[in-house]
C-alpha positions in Angstrom: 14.4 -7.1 0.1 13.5 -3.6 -1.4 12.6 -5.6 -4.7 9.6 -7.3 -2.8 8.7 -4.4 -0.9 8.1 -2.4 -3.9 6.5 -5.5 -5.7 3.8 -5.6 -2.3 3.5 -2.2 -2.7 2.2 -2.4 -6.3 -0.1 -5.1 -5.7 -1.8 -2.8 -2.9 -2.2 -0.1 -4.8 -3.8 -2.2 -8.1 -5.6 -3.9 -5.3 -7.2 -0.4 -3.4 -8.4 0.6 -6.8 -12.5 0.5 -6.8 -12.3 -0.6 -10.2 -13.8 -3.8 -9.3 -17.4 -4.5 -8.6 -17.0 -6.2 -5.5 -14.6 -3.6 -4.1 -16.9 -0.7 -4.9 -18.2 -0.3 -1.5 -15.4 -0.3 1.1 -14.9 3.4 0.3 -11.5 4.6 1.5 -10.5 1.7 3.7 -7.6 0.4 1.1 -6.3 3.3 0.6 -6.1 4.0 4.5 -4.3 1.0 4.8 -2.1 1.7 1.9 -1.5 5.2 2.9 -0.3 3.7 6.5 1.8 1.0 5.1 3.7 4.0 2.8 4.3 5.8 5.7 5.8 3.1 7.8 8.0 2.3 5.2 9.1 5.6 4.6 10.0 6.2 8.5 12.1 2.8 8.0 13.6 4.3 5.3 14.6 7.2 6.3 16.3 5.4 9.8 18.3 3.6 7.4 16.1 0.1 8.5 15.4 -1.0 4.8 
């Protein structure tokens, strides 16, 4: 289980990267969503759900 969380996790933050052209105008929605995702799984975590 952690093994594809942390494999998800390092796809989203390759994928929030503007380094491509097409993603060079969604400004800081990916990393929003990456920074949300990170803190959800740290709560579940840290209550010993994961």
């Amino acid at each position: 289980m952690s093994i594809i969380l942390i494999v998800i996790l390092i796809l989203l933050l390759v994928g929030g990267l503007p380094v491509f052209p097409h993603s060079r105008s969604w400004g800081y929605g990916p990393s929003g969503v990456i920074g949300t995702v990170l803190i959800v799984l740290l709560i579940l975590v840290l209550l010993g759900r994961i």
